[in-house]
TORLOKOL-495591 format. One record per residue: residue in three letters; x, y negated, z of N, C-alpha, C in turn. Coordinates in steps of 0.001 Angstrom, whole numbers, plus 524288, in hexadecimal, padded with zeros to 5 digits. Example, Ala and Ser with C-alpha at 12.3 -4.5 7.8 and 13.67 -1.06 7.14 Angstrom:
ALA833868163A81E788300C8119481E788339080CE481E78 SER83232808CA81BA8835668042481BE4832647FFE281EBE 
! end
This chain:
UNK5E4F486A4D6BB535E45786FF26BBD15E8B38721C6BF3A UNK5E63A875E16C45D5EBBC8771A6C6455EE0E87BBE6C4F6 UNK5F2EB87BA86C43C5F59E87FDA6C3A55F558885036C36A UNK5F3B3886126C81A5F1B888BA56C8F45EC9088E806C425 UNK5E8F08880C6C3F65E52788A9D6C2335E59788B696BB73 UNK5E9EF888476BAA75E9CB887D36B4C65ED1488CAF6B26F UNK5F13388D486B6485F48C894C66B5855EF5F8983B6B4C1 UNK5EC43895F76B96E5E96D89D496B9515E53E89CEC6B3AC UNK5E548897F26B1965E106898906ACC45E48589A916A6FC UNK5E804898866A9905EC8789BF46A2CB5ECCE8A0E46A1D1 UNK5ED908A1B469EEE5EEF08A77569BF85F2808A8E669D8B UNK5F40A8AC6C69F685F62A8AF266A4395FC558B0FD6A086 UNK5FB688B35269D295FE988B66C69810604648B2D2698C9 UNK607038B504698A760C778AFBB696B760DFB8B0926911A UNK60CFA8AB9A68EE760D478AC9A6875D6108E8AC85686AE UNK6120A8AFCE681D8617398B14B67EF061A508AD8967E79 UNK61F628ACEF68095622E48A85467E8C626BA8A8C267C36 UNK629B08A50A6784962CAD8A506677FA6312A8A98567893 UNK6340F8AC5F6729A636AE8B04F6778E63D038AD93677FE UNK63F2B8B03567D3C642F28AD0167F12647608AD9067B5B UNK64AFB8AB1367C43650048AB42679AA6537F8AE3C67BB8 UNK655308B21C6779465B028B4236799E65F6E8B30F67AEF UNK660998B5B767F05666768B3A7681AB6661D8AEDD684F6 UNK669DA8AC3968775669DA8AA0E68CB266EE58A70E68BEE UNK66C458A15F68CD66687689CED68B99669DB89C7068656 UNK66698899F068488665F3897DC67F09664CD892A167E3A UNK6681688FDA67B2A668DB888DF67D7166450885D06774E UNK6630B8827067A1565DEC87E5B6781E660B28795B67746 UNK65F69877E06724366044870616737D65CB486F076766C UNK65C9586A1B6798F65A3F8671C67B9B6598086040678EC UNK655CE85F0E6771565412859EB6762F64F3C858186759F UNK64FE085318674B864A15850D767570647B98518366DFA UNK643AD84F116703563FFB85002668E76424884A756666F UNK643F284C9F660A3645F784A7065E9A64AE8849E965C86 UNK64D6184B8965E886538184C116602F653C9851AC66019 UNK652B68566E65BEF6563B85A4165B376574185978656B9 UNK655198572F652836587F8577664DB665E5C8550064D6C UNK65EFF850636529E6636E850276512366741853DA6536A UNK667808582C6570E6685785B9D6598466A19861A565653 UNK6687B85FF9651FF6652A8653B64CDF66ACA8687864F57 UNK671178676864C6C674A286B5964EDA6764A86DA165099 UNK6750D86B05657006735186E7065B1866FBC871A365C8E UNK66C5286F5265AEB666C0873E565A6266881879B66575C UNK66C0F87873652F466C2287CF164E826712C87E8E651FF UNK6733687E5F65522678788810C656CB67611886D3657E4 UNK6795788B936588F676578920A6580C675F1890CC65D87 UNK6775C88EAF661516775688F5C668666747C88CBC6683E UNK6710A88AA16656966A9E888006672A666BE889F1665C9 UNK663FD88D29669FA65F3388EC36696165C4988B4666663 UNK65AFB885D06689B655E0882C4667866580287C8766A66 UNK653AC879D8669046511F875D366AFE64DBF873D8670FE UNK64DC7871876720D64B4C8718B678A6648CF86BD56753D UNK644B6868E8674B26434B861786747663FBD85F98677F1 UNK6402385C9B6780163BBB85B0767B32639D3856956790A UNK634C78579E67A3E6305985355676CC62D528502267B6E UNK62BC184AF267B03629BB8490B68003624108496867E31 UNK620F0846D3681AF61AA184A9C68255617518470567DAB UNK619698421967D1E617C883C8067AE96182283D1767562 UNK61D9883FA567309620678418E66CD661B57845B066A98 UNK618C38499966EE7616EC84D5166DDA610D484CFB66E13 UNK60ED7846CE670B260993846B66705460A3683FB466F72 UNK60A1283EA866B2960929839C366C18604B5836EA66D61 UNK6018683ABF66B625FB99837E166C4E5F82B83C8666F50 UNK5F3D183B5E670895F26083EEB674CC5F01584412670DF UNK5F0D8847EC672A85F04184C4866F4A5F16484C74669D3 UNK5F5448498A667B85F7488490A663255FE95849A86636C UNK5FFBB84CB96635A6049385061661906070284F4265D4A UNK60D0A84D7C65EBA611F184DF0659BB614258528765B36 UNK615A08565F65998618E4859DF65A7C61D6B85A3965672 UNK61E4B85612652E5620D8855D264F15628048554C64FB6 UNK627A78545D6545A62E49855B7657C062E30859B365996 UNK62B6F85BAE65A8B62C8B8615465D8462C12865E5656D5 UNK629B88649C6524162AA68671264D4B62E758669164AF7 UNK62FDB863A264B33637C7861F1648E763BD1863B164A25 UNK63B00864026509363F69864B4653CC63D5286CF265233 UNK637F486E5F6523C63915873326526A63BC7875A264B82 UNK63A548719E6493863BF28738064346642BC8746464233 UNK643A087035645FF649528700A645E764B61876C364A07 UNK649EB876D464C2B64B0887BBB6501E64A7C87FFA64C9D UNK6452E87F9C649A86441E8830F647C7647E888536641AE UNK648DA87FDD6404164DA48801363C94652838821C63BBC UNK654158827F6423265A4A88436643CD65966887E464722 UNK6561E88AFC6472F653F78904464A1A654CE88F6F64E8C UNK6527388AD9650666535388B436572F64D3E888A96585A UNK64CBC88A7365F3E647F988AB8660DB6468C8851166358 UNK64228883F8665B263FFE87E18667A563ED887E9666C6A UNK6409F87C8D66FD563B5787D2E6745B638F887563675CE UNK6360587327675CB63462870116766D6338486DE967C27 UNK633F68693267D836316D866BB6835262DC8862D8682F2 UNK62950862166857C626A985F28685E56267785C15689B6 UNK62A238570B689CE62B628540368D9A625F28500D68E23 UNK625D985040695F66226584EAF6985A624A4849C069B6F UNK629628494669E9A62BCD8462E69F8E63116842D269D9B UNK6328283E6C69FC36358D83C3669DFA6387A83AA56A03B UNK63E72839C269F4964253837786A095643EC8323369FAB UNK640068307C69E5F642548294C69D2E63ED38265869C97 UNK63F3A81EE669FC363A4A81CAF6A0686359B81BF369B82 UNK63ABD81CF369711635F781AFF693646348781F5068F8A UNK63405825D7692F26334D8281468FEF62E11829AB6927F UNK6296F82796690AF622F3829F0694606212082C9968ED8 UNK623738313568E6F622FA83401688BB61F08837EC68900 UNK6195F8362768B12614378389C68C2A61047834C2686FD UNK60B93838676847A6087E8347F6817A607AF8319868393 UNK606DC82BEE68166602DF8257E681025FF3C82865685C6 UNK5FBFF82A6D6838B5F5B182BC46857F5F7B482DD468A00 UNK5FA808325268BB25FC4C83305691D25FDAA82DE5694DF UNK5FFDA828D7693B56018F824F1697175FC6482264696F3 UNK5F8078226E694995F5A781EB06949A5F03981FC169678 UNK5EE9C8247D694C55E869825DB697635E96B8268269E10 UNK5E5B3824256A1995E6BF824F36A4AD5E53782A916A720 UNK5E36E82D356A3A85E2D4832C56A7495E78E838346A812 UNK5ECCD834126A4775F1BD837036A6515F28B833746A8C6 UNK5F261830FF6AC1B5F4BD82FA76B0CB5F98582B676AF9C UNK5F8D0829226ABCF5FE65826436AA2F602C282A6F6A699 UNK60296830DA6A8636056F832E96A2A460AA0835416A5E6 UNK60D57832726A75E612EF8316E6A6DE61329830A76AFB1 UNK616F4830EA6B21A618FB82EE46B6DA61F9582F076B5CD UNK6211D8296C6B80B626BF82A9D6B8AB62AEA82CF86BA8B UNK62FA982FAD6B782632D3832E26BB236372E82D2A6BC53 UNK6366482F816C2EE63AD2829996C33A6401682CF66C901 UNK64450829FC6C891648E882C556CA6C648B982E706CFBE UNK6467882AE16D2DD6461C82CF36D8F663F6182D616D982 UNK63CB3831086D93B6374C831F06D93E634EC82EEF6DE1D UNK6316282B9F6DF2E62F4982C3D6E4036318D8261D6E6A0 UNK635AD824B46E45C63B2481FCD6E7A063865819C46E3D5 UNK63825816A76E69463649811A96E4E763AA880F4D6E046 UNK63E638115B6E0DA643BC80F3D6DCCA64408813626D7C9 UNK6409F817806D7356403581B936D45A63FB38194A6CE5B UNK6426181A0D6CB50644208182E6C5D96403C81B086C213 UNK63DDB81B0B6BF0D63A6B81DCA6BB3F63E8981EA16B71D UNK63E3B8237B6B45C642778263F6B02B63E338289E6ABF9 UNK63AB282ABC6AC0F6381E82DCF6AA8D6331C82DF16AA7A UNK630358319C6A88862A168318D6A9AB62917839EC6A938 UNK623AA83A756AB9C623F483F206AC1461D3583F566A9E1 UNK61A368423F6A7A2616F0842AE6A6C4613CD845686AA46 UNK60E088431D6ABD860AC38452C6AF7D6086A84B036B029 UNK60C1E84C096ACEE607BB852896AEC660444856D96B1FD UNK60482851BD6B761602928540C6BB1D5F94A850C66BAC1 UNK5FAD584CC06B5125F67E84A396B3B65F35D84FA56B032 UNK5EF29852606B35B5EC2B8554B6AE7A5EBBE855116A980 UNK5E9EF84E746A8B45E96E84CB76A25A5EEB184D3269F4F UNK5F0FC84B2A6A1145F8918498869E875F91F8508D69EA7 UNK5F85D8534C6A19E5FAF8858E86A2075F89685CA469C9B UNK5F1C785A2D69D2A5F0CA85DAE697CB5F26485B5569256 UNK5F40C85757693115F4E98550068CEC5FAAE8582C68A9E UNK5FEC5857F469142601FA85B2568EA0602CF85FD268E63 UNK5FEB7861AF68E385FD79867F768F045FAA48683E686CC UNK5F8BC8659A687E65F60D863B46810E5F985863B167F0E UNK5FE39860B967F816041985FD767C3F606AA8649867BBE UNK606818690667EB9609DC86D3668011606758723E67E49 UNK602538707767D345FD12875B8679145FE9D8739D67376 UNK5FE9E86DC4671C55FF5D86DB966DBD604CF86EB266BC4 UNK6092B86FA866F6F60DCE86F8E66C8B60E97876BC66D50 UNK60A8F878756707460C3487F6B670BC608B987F4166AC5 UNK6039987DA566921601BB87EFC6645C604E487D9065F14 UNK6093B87A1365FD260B2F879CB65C1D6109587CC9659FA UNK6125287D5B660196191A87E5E65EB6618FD883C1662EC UNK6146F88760665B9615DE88B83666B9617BA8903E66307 UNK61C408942F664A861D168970B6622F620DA8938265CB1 UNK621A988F9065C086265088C8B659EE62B1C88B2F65B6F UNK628928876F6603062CB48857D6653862EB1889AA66722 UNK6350988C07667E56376288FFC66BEF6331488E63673B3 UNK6319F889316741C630D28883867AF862F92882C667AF6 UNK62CA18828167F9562A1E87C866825562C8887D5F685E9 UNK62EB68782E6881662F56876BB68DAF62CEB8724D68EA8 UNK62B69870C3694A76283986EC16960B62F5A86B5769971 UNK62D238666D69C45631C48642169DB7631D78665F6A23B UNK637F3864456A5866372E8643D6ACB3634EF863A86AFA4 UNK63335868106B36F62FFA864716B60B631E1860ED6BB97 UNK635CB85D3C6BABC637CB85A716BDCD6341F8558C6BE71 UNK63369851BD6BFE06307E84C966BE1A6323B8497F6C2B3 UNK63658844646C2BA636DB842B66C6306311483CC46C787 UNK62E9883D236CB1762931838A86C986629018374B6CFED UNK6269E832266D134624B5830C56D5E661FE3836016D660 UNK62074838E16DA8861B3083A846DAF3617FC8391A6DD4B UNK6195D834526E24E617B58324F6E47F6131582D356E0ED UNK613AB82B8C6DE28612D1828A86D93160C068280C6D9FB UNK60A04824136DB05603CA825086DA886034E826006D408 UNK5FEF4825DC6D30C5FA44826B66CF7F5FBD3829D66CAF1 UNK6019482E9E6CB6A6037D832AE6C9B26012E837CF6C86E UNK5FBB7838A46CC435FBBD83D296CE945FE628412F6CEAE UNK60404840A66CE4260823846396CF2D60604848856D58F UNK606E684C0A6D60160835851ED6D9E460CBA853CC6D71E UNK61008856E86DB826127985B2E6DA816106E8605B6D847 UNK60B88862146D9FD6081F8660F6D7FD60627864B76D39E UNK6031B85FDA6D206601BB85E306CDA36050D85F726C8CB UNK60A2085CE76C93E60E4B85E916C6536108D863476C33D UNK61171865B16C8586134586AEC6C7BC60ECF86E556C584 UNK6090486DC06C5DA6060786F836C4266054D86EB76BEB9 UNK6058D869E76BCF1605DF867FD6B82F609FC86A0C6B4C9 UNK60F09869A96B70E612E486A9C6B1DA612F7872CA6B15D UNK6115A8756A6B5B760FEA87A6C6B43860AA987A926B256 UNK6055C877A06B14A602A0879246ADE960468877E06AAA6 UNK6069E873C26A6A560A27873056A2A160C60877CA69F69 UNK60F4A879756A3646131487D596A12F61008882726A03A UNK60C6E882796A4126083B887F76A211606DD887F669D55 UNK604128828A69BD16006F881576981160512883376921D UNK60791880F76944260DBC8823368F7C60D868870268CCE UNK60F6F88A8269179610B288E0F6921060BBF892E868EDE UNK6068C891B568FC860065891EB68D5860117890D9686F3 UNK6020A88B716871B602658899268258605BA88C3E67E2E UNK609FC88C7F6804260EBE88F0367DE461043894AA67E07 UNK60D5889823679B360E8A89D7A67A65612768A05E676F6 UNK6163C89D3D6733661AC989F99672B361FC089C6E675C5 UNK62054898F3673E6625618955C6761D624A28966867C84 UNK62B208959C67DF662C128950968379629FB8908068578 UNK628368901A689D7624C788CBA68EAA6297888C7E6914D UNK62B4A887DC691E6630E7885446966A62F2F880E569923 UNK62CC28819D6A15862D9B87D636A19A6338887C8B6A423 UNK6358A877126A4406397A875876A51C637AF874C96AB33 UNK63B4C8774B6AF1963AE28754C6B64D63FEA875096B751 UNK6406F86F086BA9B6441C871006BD596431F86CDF6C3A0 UNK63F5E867EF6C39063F658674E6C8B663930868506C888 UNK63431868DD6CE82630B9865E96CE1762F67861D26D11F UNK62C9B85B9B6D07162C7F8596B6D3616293085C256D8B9 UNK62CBD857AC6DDFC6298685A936E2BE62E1685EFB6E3A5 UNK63045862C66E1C663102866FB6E2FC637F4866706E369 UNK63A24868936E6A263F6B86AC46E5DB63E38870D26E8E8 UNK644298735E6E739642DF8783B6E8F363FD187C6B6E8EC UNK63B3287AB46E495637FF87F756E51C6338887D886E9A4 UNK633D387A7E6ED6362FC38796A6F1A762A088792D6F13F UNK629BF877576EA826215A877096EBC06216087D1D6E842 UNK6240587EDA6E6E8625648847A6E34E6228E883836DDD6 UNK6236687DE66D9FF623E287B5B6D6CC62748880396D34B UNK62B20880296D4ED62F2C8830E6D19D62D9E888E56D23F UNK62D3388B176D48B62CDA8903A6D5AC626558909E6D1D0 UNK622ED88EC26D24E61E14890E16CED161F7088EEA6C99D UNK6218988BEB6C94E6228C889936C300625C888FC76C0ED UNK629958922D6C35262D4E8948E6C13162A7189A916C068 UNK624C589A4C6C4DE622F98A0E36C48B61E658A0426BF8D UNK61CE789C7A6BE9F6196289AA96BB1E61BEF89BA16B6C5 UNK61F5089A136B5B5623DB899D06B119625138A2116B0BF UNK626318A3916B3EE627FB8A92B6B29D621FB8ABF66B247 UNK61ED88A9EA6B38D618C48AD156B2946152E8AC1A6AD2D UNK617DF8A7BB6AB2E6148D8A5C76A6AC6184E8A6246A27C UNK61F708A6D46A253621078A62569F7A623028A1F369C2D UNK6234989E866A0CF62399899E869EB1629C4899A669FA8 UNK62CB1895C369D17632038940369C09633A9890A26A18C UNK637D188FB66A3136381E88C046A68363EB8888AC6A4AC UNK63FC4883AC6A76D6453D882CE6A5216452B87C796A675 UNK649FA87A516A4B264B85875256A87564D278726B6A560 UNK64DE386CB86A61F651EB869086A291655F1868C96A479 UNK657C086BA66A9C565D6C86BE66ABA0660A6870E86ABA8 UNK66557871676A82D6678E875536AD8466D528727F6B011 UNK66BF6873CE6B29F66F508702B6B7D3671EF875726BC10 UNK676DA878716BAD7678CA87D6A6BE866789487B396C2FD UNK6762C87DCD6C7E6672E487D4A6CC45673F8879C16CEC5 UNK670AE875026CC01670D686F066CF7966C5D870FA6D13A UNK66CF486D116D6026691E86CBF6DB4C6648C86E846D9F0 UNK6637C8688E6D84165D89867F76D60F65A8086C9B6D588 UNK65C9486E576D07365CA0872ED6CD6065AC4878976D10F UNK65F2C878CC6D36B65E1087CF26D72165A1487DE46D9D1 UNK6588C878736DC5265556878F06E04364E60878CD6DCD1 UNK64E0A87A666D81564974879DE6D5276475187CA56D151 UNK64A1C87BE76CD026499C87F6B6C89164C7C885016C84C UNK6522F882136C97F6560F887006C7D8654F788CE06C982 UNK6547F88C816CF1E6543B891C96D12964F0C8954B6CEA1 UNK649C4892406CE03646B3894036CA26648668960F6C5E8 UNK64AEF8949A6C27C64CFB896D66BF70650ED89C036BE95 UNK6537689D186C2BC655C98A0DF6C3F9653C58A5196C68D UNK6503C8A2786CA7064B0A8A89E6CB6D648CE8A9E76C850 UNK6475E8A62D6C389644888A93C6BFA6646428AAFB6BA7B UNK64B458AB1F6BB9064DA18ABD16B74364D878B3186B533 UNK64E458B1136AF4564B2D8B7036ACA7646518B6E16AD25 UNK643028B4476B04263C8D8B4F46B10A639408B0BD6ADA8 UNK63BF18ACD86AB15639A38A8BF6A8266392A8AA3A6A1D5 UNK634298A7F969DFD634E08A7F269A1863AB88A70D6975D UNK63AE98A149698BC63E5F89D6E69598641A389AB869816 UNK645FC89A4669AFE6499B8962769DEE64BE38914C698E3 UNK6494988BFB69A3164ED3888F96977064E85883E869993 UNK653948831269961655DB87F3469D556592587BD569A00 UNK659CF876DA69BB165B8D872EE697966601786FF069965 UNK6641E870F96971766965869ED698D4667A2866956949A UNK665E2863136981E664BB85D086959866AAE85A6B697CF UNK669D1855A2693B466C6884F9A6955566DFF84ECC69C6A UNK66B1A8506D69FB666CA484F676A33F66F86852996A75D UNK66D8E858D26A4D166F8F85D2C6A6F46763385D9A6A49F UNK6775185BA76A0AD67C948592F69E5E68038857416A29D UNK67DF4853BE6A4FD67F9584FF16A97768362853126AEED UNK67FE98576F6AF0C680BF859746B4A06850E85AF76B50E UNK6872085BD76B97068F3685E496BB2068DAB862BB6BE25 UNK68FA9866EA6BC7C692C086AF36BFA869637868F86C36A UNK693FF86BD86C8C66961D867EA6CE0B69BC386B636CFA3 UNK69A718714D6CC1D69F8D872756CC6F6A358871596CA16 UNK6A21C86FB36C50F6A72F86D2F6C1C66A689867966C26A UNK6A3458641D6C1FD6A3EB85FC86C18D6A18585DD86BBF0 UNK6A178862006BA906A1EE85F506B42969A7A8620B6B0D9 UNK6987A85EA36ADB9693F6862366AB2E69388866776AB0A UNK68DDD868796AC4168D9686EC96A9CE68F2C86F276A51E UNK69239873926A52F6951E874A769EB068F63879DB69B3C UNK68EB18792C696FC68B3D87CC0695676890D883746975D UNK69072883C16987B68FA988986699FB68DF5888D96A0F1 UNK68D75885626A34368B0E885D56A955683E1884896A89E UNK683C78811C6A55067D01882476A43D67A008871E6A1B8 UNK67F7A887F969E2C67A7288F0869BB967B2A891DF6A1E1 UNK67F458931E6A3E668112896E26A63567D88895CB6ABC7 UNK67D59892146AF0A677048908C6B0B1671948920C6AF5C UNK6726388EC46AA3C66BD88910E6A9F7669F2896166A7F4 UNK66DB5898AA6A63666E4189E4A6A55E66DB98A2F56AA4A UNK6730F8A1636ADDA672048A5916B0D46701F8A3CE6B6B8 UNK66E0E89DCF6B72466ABC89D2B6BCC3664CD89B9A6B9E7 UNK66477899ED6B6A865D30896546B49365BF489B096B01E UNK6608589ED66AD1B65C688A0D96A981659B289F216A450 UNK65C0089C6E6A3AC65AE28997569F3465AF589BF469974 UNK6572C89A846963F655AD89D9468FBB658E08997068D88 UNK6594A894BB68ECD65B19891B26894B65C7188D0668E5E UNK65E538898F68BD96619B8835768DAF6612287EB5688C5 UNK65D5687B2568B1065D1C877526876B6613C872C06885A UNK664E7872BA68586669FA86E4568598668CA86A7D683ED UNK66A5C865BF6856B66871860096842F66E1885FA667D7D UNK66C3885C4F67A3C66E8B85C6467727673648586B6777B UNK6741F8584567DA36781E8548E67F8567C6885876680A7 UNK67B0985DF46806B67F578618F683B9683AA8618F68002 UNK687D1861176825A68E958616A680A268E178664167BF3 UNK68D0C86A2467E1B68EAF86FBB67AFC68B0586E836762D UNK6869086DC66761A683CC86C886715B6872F8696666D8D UNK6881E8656266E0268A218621466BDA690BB863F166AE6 UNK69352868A366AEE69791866CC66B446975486B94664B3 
! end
């Protein structure tokens, strides 16, 4: 279905969401499913809004149209216990060879296409290392199943859950790759019907997708970024990143500045320091971003409602 035609058949209305949080930013744990109970202290600290988890697509459908949601009820009981809020992810891709964390039945019928393509280090290069896997969503069939996954989890946990986020849409993959059928258009078409359908589905909780590269694109050039971001301020939808990174390159030349033209104009901004965003140096000091250079970033250049911290961050822990 293309794009265009599937906007103009929706309901035009932008549904009630979520209402925002007061004051500027408001900080989130960040972890995977499973792993907040041991976290519980931090969670209950008063400077924690909430929870950020992420659940992979496989935990949440093991069998084909048959649903556990029984991690995503725990983790909200616990939130719900220590008066703090949830927002959930429904991870589509992966970071590691042996994580192809899509159902059995997606790898195996052949009318998803195999399910899964690899993210590997140098895209396209004969020496290119495989790290990862990314799920096909540019496959019709594979796209509605997880569109099925994302009706049944708005029928269960809308108006419970504080927000959905949907992942990055970065994907490093051969595109060159026979019997893939990726496009660049295909793609990009795919992960914004996704987020529509969400966004449909989900009429209290916040709708977040996560952007920060698209394949094919730097700069804004196929204007990838630029319709993702007017789509997002017309429907009300959330937007937000797994990085903040104070104005590295990359960054700049993609997401960031989006974010700053539209800032004040978005539902929901939230943006995440993970494990690796830990890593990075201030080229003026030399030394890590210190806490107060990431709020003070994503505050007064990205705009940001909230910051999901990896439960690796220093200040948490101290």
């Amino acid at each position: 279905m293309k794009l265009a035609i599937f906007l103009a058949a929706m309901v035009l209305t932008v549904p009630a969401a979520a209402p925002a949080l007061a004051g500027d930013p408001h900080h989130f744990l960040y972890t995977s499913a499973g792993e907040l109970p041991s976290h519980e202290a931090i969670l209950a600290r008063p400077d924690i809004a909430g929870a950020q988890v992420v659940y992979n697509w496989r935990m949440l459908e093991p069998g084909e149209g048959s649903y556990d949601f029984s991690a995503i009820e725990a983790d909200l009981a616990l939130a719900e216990r220590l008066g703090k809020k949830l927002f959930i992810q429904v991870q589509d891709r992966f970071f590691s060879r042996q994580a192809r964390n899509i159902p059995e039945y997606l790898l195996t019928d052949p009318q998803y296409g195999g399910g899964l393509v690899p993210q590997v280090d140098k895209p396209g290069e004969t020496d290119a290392v495989g790290y990862g896997w990314a799920a096909m969503q540019w496959n019709a069939p594979l796209r509605q199943r997880y569109q099925a996954l994302l009706a049944a989890l708005a029928e269960r946990f809308d108006g419970r859950i504080f927000g959905l986020n949907l992942p990055e849409t970065a994907i490093d993959i051969d595109m060159e790759a026979e019997g893939t059928g990726f496009t660049c258009e295909a793609y990009f078409e795919a992960e914004l019907e996704n987020l529509a359908f969400a966004r449909e589905a989900f009429e209290e909780a916040h709708v977040v997708q996560y952007v920060n590269f698209w394949p094919c694109e730097w700069a804004n050039d196929h204007n990838y970024m630029g319709r993702l971001f007017a789509l997002a301020q017309e429907r009300g939808i959330g937007l937000g990143g797994p990085d903040i990174v104070p104005w590295r390159r990359g960054q700049m030349k993609n997401a960031y500045p989006f974010f700053n033209q539209y800032k004040g104009e978005l539902s929901f901004v939230g943006m995440a320091v993970q494990e690796p965003t830990l890593t990075y140096t201030n080229e003026e000091t030399g030394k890590p971003f210190t806490r107060e250079e990431f709020i003070a970033f994503a505050t007064d250049y990205l705009g940001v409602d909230a910051i999901f911290w990896s439960v690796e961050t220093t200040w948490l822990n101290d």
